[in-house]
N, CA, C and O atoms as a GROMACS GRO file, in nm:
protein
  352
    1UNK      N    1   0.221   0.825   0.237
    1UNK     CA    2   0.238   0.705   0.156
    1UNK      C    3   0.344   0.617   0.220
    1UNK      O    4   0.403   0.660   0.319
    2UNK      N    5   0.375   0.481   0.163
    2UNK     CA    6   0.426   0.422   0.244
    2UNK      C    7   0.543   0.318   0.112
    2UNK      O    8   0.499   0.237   0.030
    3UNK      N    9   0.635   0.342   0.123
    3UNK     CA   10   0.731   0.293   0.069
    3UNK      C   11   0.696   0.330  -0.070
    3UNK      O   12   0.674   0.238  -0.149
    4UNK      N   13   0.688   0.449  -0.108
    4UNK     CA   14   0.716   0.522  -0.250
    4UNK      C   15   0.781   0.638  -0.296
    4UNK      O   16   0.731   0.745  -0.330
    5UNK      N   17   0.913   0.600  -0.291
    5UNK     CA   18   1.020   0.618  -0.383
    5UNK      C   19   1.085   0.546  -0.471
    5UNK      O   20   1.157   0.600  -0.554
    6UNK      N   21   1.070   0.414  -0.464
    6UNK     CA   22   1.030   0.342  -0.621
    6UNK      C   23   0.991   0.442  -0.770
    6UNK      O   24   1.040   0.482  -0.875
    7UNK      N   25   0.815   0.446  -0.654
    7UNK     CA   26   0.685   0.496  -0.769
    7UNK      C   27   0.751   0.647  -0.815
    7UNK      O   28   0.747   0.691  -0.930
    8UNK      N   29   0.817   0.721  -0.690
    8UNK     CA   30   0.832   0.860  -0.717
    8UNK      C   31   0.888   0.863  -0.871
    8UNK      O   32   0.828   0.912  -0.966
    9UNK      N   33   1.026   0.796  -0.876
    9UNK     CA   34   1.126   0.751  -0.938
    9UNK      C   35   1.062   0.726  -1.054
    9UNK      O   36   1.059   0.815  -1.139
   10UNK      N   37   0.992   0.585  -1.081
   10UNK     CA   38   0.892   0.579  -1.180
   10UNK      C   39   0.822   0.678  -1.272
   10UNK      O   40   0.799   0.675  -1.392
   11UNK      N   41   0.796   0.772  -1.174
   11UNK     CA   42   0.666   0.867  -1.265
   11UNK      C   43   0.732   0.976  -1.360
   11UNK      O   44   0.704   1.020  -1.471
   12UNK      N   45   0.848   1.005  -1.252
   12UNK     CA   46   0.936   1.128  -1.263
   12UNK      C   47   0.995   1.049  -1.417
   12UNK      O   48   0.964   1.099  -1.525
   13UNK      N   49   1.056   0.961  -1.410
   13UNK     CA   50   1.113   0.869  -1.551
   13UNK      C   51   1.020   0.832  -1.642
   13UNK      O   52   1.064   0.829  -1.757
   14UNK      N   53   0.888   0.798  -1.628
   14UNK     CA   54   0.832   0.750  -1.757
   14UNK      C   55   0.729   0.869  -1.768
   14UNK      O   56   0.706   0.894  -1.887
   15UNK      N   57   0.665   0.944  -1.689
   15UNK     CA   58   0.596   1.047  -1.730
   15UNK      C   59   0.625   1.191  -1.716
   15UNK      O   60   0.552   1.286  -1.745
   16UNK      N   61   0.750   1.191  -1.663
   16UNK     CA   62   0.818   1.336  -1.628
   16UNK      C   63   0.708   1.410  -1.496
   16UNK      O   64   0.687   1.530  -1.507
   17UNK      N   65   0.666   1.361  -1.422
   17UNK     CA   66   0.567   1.403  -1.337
   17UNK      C   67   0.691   1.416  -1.200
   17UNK      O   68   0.782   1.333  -1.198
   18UNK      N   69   0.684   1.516  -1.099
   18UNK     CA   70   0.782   1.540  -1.047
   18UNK      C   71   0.637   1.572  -0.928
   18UNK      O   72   0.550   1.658  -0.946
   19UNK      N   73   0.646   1.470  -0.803
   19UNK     CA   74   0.598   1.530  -0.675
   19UNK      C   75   0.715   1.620  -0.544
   19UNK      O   76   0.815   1.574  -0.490
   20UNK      N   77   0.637   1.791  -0.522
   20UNK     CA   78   0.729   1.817  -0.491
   20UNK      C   79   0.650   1.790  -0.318
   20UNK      O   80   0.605   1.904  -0.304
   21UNK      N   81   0.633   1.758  -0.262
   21UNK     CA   82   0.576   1.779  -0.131
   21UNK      C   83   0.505   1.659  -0.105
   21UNK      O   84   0.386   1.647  -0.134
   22UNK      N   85   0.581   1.558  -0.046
   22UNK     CA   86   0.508   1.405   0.015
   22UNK      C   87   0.525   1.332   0.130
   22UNK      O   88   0.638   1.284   0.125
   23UNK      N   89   0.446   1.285   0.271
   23UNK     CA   90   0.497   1.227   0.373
   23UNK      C   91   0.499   1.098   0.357
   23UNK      O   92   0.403   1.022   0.344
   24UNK      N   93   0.662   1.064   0.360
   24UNK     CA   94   0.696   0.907   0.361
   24UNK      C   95   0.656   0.857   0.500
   24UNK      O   96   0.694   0.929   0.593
   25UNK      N   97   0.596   0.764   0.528
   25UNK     CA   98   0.585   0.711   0.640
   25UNK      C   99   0.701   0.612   0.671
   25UNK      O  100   0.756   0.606   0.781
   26UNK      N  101   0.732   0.539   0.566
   26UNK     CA  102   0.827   0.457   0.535
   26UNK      C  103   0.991   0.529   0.561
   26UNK      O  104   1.093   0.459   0.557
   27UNK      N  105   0.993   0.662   0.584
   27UNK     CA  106   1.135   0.739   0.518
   27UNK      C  107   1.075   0.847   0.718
   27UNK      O  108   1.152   0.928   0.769
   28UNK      N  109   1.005   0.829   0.750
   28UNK     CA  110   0.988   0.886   0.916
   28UNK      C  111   1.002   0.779   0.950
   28UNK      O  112   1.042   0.814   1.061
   29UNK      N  113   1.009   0.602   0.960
   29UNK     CA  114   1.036   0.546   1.035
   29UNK      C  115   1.137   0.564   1.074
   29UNK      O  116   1.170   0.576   1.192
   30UNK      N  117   1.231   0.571   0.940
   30UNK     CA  118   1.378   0.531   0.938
   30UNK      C  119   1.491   0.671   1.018
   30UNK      O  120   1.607   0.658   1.059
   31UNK      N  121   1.385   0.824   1.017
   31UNK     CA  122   1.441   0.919   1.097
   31UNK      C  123   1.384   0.858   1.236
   31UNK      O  124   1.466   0.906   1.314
   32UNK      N  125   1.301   0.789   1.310
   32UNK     CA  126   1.237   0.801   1.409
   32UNK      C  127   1.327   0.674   1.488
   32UNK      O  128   1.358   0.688   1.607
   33UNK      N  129   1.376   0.519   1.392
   33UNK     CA  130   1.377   0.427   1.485
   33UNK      C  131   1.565   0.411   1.396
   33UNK      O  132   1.647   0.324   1.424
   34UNK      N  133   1.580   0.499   1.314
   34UNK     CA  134   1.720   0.458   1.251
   34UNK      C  135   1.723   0.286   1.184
   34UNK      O  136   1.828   0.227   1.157
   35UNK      N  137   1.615   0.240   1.170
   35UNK     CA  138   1.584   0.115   1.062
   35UNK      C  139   1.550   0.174   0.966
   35UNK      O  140   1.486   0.278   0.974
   36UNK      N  141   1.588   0.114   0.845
   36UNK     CA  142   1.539   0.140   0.683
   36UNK      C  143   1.465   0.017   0.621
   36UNK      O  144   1.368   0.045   0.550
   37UNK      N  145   1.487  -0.081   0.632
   37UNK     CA  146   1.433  -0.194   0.579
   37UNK      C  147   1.333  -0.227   0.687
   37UNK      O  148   1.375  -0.264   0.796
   38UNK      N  149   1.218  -0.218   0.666
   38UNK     CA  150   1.082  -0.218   0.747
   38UNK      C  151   0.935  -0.244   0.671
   38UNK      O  152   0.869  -0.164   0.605
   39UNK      N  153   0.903  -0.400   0.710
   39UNK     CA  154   0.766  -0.409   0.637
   39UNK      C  155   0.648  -0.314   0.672
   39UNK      O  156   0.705  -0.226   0.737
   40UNK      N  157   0.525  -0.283   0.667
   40UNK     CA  158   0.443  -0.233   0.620
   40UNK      C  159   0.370  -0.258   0.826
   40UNK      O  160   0.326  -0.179   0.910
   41UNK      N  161   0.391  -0.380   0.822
   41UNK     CA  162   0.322  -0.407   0.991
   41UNK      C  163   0.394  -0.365   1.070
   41UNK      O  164   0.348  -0.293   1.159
   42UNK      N  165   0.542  -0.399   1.064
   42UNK     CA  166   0.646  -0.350   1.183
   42UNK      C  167   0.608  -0.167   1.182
   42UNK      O  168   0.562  -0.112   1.282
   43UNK      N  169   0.631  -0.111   1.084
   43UNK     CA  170   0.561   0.053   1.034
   43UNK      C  171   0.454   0.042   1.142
   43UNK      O  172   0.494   0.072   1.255
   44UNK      N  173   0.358   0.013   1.135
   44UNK     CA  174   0.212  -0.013   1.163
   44UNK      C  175   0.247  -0.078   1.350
   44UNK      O  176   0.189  -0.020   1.442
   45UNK      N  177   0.302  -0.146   1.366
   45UNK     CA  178   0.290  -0.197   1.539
   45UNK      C  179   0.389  -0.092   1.593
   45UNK      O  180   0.410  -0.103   1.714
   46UNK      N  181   0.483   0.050   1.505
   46UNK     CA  182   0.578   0.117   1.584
   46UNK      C  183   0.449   0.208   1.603
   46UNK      O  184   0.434   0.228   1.724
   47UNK      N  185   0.361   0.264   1.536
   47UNK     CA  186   0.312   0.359   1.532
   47UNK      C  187   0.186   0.379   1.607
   47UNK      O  188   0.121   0.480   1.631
   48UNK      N  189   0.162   0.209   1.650
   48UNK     CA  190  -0.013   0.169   1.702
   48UNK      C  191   0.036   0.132   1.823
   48UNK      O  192  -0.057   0.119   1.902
   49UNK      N  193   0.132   0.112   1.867
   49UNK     CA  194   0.211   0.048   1.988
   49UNK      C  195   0.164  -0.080   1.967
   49UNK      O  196   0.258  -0.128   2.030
   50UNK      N  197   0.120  -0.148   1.944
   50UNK     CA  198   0.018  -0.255   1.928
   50UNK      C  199   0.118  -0.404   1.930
   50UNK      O  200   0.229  -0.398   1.877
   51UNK      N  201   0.075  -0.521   1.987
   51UNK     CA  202   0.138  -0.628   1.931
   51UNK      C  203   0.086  -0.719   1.769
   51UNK      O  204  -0.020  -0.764   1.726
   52UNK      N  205   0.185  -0.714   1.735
   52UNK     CA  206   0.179  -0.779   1.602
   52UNK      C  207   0.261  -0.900   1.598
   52UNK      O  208   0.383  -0.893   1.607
   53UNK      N  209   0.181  -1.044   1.582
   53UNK     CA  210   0.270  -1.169   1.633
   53UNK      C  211   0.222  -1.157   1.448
   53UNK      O  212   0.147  -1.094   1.372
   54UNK      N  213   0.354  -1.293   1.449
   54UNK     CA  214   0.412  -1.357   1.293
   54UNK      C  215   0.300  -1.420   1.237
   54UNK      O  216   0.278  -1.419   1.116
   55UNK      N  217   0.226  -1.476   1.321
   55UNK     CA  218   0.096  -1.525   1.240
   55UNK      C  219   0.019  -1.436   1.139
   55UNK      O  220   0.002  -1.448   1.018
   56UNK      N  221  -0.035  -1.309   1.258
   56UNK     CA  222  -0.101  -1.213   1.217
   56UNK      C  223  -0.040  -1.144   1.054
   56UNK      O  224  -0.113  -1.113   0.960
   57UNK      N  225   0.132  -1.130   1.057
   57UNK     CA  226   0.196  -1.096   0.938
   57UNK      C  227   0.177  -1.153   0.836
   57UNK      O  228   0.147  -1.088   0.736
   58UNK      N  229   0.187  -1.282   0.832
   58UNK     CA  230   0.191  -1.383   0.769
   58UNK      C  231   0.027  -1.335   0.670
   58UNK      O  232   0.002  -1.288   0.559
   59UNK      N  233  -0.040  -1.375   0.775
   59UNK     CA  234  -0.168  -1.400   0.691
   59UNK      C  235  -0.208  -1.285   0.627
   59UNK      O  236  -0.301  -1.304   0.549
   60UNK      N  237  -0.152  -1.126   0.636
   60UNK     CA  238  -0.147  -1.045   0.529
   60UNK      C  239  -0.075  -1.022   0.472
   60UNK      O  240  -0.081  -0.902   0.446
   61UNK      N  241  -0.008  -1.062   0.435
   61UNK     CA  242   0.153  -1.053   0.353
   61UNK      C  243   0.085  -1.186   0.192
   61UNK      O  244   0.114  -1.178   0.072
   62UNK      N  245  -0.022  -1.311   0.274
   62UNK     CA  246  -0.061  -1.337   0.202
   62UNK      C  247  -0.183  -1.368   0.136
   62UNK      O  248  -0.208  -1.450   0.047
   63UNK      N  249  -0.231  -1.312   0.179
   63UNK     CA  250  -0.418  -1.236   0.162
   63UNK      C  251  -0.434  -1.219  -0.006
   63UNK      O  252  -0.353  -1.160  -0.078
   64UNK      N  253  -0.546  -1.280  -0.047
   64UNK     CA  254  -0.572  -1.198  -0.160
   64UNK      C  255  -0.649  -1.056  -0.149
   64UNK      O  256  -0.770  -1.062  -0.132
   65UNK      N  257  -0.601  -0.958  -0.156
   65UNK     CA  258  -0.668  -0.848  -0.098
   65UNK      C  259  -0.743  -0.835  -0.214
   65UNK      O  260  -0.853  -0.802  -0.170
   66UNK      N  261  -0.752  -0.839  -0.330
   66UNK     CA  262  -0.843  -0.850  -0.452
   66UNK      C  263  -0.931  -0.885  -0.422
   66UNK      O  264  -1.017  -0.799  -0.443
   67UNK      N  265  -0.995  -1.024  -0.352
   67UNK     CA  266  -1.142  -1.060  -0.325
   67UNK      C  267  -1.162  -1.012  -0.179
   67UNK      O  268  -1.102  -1.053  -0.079
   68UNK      N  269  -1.262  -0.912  -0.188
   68UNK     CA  270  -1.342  -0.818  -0.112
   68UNK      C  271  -1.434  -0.794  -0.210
   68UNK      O  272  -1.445  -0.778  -0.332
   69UNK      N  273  -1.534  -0.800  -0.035
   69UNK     CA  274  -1.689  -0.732  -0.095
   69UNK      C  275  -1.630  -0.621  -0.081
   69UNK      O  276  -1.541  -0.572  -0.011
   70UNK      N  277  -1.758  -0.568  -0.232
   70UNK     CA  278  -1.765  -0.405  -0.284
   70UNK      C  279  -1.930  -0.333  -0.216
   70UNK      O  280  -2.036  -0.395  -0.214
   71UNK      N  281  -1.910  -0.205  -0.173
   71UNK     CA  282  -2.036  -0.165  -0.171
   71UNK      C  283  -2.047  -0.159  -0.304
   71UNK      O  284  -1.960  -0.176  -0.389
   72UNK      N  285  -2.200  -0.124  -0.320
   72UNK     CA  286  -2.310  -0.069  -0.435
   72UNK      C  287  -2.253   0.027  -0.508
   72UNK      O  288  -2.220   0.055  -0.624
   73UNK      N  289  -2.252   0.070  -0.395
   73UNK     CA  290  -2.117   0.240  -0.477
   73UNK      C  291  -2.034   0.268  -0.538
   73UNK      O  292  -2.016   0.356  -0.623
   74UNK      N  293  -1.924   0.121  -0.459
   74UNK     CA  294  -1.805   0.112  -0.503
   74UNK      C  295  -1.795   0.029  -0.642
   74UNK      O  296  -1.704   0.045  -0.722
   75UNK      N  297  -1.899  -0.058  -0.658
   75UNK     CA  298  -1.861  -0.240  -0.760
   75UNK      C  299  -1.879  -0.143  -0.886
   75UNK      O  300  -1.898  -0.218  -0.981
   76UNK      N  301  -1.882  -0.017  -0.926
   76UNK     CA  302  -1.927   0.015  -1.065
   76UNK      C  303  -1.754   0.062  -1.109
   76UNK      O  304  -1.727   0.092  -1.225
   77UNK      N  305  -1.683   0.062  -1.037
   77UNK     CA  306  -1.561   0.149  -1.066
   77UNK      C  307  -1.428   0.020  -1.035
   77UNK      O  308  -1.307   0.040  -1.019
   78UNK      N  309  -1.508  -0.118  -1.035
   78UNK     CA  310  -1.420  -0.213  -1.058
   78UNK      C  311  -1.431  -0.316  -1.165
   78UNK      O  312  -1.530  -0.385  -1.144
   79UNK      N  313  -1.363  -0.352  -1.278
   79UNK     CA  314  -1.344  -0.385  -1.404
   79UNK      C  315  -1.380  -0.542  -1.340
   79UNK      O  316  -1.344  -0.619  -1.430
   80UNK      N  317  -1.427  -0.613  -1.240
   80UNK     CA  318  -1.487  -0.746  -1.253
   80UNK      C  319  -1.671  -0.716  -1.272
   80UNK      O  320  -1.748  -0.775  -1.348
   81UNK      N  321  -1.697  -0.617  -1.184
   81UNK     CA  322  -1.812  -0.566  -1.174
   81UNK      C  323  -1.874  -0.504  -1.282
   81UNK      O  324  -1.997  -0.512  -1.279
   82UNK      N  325  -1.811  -0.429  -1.405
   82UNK     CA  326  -1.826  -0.338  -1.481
   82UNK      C  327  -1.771  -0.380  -1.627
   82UNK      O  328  -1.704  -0.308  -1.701
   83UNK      N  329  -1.810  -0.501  -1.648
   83UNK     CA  330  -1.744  -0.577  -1.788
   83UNK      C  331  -1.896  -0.551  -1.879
   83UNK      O  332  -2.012  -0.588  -1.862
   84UNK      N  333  -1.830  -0.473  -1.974
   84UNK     CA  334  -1.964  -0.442  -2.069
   84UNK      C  335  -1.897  -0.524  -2.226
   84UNK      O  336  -1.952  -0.496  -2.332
   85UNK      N  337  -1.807  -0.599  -2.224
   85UNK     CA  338  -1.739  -0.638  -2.299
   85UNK      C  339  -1.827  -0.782  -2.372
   85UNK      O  340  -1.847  -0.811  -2.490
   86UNK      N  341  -1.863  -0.847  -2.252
   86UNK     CA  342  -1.920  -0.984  -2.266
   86UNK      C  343  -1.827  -1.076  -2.224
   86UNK      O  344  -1.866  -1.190  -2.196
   87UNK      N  345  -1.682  -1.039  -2.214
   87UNK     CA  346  -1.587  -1.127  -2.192
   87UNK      C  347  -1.584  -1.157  -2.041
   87UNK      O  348  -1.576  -1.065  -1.960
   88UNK      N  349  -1.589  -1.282  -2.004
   88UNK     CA  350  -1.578  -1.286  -1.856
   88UNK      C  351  -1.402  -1.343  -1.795
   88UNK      O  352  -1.378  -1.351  -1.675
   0.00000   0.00000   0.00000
């Protein structure tokens, strides 16, 4: 997982749910490159070697990742797809 110790924190506090065994990817950067504050791509271009220019960041940082096509498979287990309500 990737930057959840927030959520850990969260669950453990509002539902008493305690994970004992989880790989931070977010928490191996920070043993691997001694940075802690690290977006999600910099994570992602240490690990892919890969170049990642500011554009490329940019435009997922502000993506609606919500609108995506669904397979057939998938559109029944998403609440735009699966409104039996009538309410749109």
């Amino acid at each position: 997982m990737y930057g959840s110790s927030n959520d850990l924190l969260w669950l453990l506090r509002d539902f008493r749910i305690k994970i004992g065994t989880l790989f931070g990817i977010q928490d191996y950067y920070y043993v691997a490159t001694g940075r802690f504050h690290a977006g999600l791509v910099e994570v992602a271009h240490y690990y892919t070697k890969s170049d990642t220019t500011t554009t490329q960041k940019d435009i997922c940082q502000v993506a609606d990742w919500t609108n995506q096509p669904l397979s057939p498979r998938f559109e029944w287990q998403n609440t735009r797809y699966n409104n039996t309500s009538g309410i749109a």
